[in-house]
C-alpha atoms as an extended CHARMM CRD file, in Angstrom:
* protein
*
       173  EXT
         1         1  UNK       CA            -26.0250000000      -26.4960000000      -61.4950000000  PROA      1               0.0000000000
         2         2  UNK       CA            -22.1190000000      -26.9610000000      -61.4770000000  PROA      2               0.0000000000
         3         3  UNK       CA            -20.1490000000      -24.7690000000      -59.5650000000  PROA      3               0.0000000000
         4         4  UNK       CA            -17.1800000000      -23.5130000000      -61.4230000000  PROA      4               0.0000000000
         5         5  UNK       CA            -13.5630000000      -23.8190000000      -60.1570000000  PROA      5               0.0000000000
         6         6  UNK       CA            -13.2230000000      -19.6790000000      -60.5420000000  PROA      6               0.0000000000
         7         7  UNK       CA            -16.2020000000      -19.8230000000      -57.8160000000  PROA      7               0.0000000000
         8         8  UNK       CA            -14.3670000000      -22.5770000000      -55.2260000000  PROA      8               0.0000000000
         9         9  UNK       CA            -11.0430000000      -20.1940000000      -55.4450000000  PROA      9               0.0000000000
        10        10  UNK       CA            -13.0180000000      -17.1810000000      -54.4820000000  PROA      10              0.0000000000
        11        11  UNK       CA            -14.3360000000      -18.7540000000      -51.7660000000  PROA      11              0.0000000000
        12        12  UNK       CA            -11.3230000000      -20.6340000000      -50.3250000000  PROA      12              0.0000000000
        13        13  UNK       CA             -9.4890000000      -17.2810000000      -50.4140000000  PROA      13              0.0000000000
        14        14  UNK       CA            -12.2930000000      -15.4950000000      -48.6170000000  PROA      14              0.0000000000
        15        15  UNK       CA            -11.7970000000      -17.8930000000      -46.0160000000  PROA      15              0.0000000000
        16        16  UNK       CA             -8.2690000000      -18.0480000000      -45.8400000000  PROA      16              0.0000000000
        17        17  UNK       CA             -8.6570000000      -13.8590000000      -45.4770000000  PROA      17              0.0000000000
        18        18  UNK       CA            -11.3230000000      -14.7850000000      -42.8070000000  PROA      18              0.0000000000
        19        19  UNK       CA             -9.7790000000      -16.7960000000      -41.2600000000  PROA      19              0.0000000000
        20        20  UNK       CA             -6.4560000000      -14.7020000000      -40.8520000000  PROA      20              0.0000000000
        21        21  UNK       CA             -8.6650000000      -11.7310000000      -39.6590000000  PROA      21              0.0000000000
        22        22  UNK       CA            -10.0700000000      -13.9130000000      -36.6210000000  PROA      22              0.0000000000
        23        23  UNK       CA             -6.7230000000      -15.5520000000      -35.7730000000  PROA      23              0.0000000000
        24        24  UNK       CA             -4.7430000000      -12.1230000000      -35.3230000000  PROA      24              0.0000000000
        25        25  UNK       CA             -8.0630000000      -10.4910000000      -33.4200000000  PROA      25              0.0000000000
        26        26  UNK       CA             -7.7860000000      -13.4910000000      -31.2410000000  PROA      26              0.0000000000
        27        27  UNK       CA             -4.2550000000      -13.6670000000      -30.6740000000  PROA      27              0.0000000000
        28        28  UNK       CA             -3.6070000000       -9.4990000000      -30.4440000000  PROA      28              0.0000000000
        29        29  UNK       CA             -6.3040000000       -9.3900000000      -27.6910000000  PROA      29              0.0000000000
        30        30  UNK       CA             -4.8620000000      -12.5090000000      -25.3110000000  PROA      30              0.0000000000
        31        31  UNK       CA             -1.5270000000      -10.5590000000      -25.6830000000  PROA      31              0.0000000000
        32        32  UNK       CA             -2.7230000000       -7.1460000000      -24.6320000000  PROA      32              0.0000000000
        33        33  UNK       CA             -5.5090000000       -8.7220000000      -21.6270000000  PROA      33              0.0000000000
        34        34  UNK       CA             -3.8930000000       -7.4380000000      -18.4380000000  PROA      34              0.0000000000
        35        35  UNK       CA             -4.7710000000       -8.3180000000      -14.7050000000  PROA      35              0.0000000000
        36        36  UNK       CA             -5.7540000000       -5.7920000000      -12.2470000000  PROA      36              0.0000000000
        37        37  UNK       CA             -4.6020000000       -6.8090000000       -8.4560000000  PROA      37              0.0000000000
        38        38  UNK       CA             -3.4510000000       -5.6590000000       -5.6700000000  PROA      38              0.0000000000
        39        39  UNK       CA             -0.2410000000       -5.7850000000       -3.9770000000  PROA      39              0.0000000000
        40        40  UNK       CA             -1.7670000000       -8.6590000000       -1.3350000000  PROA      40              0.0000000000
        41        41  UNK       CA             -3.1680000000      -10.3890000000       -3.9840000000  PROA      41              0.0000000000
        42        42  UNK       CA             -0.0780000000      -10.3440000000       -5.8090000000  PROA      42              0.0000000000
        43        43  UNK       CA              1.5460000000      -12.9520000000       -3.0710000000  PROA      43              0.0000000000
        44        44  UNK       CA             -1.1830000000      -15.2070000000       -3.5030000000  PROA      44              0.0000000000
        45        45  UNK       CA             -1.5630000000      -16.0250000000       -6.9460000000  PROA      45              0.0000000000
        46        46  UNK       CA              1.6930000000      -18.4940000000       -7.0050000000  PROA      46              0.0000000000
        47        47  UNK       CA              2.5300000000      -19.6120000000      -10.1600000000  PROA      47              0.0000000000
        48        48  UNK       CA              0.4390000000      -17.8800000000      -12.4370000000  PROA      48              0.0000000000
        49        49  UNK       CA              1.8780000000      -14.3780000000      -11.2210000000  PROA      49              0.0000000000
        50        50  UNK       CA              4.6770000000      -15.3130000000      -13.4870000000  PROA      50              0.0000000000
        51        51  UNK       CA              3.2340000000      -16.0390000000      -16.6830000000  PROA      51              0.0000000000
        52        52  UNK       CA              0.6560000000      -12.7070000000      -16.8000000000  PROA      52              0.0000000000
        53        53  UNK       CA              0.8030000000       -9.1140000000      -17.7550000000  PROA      53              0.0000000000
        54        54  UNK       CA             -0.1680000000       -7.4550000000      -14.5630000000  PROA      54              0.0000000000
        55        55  UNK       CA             -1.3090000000       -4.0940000000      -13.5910000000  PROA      55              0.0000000000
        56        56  UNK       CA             -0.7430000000       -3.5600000000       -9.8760000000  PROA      56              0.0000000000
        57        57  UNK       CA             -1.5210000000       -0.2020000000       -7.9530000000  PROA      57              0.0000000000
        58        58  UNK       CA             -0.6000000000        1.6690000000       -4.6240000000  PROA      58              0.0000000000
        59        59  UNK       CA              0.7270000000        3.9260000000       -2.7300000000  PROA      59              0.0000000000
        60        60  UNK       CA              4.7510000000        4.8850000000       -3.5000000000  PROA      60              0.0000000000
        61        61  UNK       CA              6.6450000000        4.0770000000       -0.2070000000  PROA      61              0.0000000000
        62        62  UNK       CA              8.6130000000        7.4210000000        0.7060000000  PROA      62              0.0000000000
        63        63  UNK       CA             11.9270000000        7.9890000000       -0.5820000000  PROA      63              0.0000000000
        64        64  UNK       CA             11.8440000000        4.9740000000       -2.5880000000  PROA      64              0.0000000000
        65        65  UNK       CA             12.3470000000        6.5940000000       -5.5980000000  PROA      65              0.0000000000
        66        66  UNK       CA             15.7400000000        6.2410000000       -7.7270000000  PROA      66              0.0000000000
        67        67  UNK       CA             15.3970000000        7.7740000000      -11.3910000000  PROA      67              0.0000000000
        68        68  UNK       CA             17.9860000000        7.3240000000      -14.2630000000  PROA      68              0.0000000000
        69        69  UNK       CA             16.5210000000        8.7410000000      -17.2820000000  PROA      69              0.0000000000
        70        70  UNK       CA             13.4620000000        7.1400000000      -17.8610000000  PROA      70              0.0000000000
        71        71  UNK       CA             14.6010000000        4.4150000000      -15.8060000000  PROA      71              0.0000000000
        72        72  UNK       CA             12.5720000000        3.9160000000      -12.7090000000  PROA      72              0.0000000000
        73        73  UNK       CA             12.9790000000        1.9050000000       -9.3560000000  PROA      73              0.0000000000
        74        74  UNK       CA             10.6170000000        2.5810000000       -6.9160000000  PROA      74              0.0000000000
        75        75  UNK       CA              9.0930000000        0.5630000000       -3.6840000000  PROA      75              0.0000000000
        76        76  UNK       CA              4.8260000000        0.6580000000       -3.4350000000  PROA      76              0.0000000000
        77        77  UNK       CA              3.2630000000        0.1550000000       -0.6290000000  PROA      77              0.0000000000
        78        78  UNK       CA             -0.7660000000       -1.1150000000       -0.3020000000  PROA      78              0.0000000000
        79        79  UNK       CA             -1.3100000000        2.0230000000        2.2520000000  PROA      79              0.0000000000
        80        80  UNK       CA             -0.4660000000        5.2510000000        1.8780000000  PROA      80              0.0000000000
        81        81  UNK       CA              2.5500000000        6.4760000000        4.8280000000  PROA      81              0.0000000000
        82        82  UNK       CA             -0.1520000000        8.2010000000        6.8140000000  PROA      82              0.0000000000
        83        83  UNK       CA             -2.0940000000        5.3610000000        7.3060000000  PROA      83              0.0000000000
        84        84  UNK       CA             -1.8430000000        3.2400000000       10.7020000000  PROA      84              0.0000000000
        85        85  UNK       CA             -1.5400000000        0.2050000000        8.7860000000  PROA      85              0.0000000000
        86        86  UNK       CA              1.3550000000        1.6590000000        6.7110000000  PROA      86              0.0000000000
        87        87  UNK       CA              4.1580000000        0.1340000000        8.7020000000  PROA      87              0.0000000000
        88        88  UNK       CA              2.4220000000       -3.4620000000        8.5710000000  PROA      88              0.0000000000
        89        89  UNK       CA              1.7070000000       -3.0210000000        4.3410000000  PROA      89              0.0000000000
        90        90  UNK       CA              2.7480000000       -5.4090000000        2.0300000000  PROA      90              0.0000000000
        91        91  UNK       CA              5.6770000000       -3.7130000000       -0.2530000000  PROA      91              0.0000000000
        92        92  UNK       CA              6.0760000000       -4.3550000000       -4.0920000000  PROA      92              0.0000000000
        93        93  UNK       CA              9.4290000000       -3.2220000000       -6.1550000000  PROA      93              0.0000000000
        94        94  UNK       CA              8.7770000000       -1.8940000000       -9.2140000000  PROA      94              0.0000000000
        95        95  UNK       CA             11.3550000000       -1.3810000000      -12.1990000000  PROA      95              0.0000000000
        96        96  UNK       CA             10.2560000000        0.5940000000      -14.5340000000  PROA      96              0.0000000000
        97        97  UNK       CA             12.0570000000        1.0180000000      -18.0650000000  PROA      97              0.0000000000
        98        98  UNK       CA              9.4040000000        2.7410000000      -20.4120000000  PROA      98              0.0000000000
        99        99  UNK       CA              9.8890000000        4.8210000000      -23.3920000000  PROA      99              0.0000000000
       100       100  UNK       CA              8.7340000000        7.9400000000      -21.2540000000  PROA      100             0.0000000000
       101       101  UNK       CA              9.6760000000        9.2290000000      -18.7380000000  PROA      101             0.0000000000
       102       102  UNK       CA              7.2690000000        8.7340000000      -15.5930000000  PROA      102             0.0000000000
       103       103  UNK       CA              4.4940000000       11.5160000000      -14.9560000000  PROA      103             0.0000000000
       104       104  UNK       CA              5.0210000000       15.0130000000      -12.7200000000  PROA      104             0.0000000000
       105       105  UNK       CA              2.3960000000       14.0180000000      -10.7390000000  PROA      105             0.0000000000
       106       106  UNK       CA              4.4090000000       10.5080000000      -10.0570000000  PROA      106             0.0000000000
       107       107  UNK       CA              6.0390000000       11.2510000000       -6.2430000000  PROA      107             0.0000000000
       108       108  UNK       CA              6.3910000000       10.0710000000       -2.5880000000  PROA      108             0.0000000000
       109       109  UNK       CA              3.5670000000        9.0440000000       -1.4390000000  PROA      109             0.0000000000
       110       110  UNK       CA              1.5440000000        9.1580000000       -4.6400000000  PROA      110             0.0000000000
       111       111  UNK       CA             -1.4090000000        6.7630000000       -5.4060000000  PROA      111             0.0000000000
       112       112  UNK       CA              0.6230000000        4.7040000000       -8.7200000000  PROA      112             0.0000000000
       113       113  UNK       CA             -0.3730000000        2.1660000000      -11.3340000000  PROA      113             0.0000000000
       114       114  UNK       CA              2.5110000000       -0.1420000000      -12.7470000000  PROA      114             0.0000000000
       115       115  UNK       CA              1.9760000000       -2.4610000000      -15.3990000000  PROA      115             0.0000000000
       116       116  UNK       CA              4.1200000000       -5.5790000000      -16.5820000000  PROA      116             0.0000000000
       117       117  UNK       CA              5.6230000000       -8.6490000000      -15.5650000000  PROA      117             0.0000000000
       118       118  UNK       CA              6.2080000000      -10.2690000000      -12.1480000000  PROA      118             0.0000000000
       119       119  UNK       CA              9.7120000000      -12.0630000000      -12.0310000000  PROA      119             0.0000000000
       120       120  UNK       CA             10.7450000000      -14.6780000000       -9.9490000000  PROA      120             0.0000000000
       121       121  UNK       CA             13.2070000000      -11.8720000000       -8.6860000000  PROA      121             0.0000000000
       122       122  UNK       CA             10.6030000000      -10.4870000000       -6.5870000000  PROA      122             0.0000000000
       123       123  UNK       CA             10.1250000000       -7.3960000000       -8.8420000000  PROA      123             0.0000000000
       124       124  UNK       CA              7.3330000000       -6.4210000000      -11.0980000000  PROA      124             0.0000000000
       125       125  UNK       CA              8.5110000000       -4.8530000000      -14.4960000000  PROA      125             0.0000000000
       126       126  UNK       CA              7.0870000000       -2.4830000000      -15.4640000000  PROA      126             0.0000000000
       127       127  UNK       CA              6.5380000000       -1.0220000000      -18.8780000000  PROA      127             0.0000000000
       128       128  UNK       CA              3.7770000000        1.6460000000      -18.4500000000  PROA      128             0.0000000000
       129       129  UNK       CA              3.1020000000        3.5610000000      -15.3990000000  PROA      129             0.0000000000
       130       130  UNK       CA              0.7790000000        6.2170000000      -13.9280000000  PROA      130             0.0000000000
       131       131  UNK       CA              0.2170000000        8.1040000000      -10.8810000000  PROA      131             0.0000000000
       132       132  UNK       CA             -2.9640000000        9.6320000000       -9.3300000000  PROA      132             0.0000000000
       133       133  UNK       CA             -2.9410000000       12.9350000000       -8.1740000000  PROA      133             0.0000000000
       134       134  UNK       CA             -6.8030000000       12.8040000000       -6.6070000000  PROA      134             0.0000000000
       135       135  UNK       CA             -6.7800000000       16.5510000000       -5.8130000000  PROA      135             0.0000000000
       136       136  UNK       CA             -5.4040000000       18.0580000000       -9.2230000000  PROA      136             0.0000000000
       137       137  UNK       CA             -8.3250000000       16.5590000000      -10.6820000000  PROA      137             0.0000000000
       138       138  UNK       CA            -11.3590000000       17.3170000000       -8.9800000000  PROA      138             0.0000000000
       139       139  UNK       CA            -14.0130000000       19.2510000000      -10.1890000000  PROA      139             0.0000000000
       140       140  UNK       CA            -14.2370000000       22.6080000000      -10.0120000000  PROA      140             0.0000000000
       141       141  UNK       CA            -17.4130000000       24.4530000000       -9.0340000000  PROA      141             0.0000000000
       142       142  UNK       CA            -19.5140000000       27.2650000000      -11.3770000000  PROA      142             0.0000000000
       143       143  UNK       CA            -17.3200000000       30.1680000000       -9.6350000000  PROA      143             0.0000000000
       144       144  UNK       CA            -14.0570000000       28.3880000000      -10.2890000000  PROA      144             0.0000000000
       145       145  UNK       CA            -12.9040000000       27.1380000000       -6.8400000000  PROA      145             0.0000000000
       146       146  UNK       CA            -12.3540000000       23.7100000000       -6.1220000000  PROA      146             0.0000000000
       147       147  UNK       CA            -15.6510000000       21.7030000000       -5.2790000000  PROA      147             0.0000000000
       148       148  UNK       CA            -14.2780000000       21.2130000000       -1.6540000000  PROA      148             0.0000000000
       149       149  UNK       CA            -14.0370000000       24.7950000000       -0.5910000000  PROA      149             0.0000000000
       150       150  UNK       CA            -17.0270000000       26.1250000000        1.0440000000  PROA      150             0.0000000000
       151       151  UNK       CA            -19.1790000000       29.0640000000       -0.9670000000  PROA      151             0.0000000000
       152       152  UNK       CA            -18.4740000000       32.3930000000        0.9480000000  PROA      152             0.0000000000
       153       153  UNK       CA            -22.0600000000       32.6880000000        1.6480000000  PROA      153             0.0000000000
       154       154  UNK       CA            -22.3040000000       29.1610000000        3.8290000000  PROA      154             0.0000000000
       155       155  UNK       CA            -19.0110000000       30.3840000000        5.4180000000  PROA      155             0.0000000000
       156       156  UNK       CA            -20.3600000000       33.2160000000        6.7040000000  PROA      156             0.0000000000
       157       157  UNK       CA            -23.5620000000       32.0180000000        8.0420000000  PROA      157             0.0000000000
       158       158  UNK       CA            -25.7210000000       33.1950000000        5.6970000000  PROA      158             0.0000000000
       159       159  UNK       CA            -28.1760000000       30.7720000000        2.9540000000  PROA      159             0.0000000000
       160       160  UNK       CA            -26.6520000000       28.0500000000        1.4220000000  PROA      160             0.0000000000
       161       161  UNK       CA            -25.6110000000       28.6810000000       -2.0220000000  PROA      161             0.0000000000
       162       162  UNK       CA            -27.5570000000       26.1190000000       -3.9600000000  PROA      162             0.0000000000
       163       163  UNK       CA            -31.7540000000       25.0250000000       -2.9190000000  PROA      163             0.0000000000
       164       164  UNK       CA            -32.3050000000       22.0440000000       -0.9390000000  PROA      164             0.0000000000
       165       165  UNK       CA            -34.2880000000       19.3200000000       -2.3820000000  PROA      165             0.0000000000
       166       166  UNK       CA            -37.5950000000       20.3630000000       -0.4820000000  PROA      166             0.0000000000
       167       167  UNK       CA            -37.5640000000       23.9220000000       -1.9060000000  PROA      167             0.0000000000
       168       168  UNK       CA            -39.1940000000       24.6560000000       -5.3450000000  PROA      168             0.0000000000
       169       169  UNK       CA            -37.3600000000       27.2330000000       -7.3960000000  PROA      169             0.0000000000
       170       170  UNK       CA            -39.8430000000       30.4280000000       -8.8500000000  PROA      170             0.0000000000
       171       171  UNK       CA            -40.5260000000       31.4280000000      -12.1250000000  PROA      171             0.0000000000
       172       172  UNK       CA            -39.8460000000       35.2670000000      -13.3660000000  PROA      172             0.0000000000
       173       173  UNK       CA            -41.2750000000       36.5750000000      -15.6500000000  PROA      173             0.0000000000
């Protein structure tokens, strides 16, 4: 049985289609592959700090902060101000020029994310950023209060609010 030369153009174009498909899933996923390290880390990588997208968190350093727009230069710092080993923290400047401007939750001494280059100028560029807020996002309890506030009933000395894992609850009927 012959194949026809209708069939062998069919086919090469399904692979030239195929082939196209895999090359751009290949290439559009190296490009977007980020690292996640930390601000220690950062110093040690050498060479290679300056040829990956990075995504590098911590803590912002204190009146660091200098905003033009959506223009950002800030100073992070691996522990937060409060901590002991605050004044002996590695620091990171950040530049940040994104399309946005950065979050309301994005202040001294907020837990930040920065994402972008590292430049042989010291600086990471940064094209996306976020900051934590740990305490604006914690879950609420049935009555509406934030999960670390006590119940009024385990205030006040009386039964906890929810059974123990010994106690069995009852049926009604």
């Amino acid at each position: 049985m012959k194949t026809s030369a209708k069939s062998w153009r069919i086919g090469i174009a399904v692979a030239v289609i195929v082939g196209t498909i895999a090359w751009l899933a290949f290439t559009g996923v190296s490009a977007n592959k980020s690292y996640y390290v930390t601000i220690a880390e950062l110093s040690g990588m050498g060479d290679k700090a300056y040829h990956n997208q990075l995504r590098v968190e911590g803590f912002v350093q204190p009146g660091s902060i200098e905003q033009n727009g959506t223009h950002v230069t800030f100073v992070l710092n691996e522990f937060e101000s409060h901590n002991p080993k605050a004044a002996t923290g590695r620091l990171l400047k950040v530049e940040y020029k994104g399309s946005e401007p950065p979050p309301d939750t994005f202040k001294d001494n907020s837990q930040a994310l920065a994402e972008g280059t590292y430049g042989r100028d010291g600086e990471l560029h940064a094209t996306v950023l976020q900051a934590k807020c740990a305490s604006k996002y914690a879950p609420a309890t049935p009555n509406g209060a934030p999960a670390a506030a006590k119940p009024a009933s385990a205030a006040s000395g009386g039964a906890p609010a929810s059974p123990t894992l010994n106690s069995h609850p009852t049926a009604t009927t």
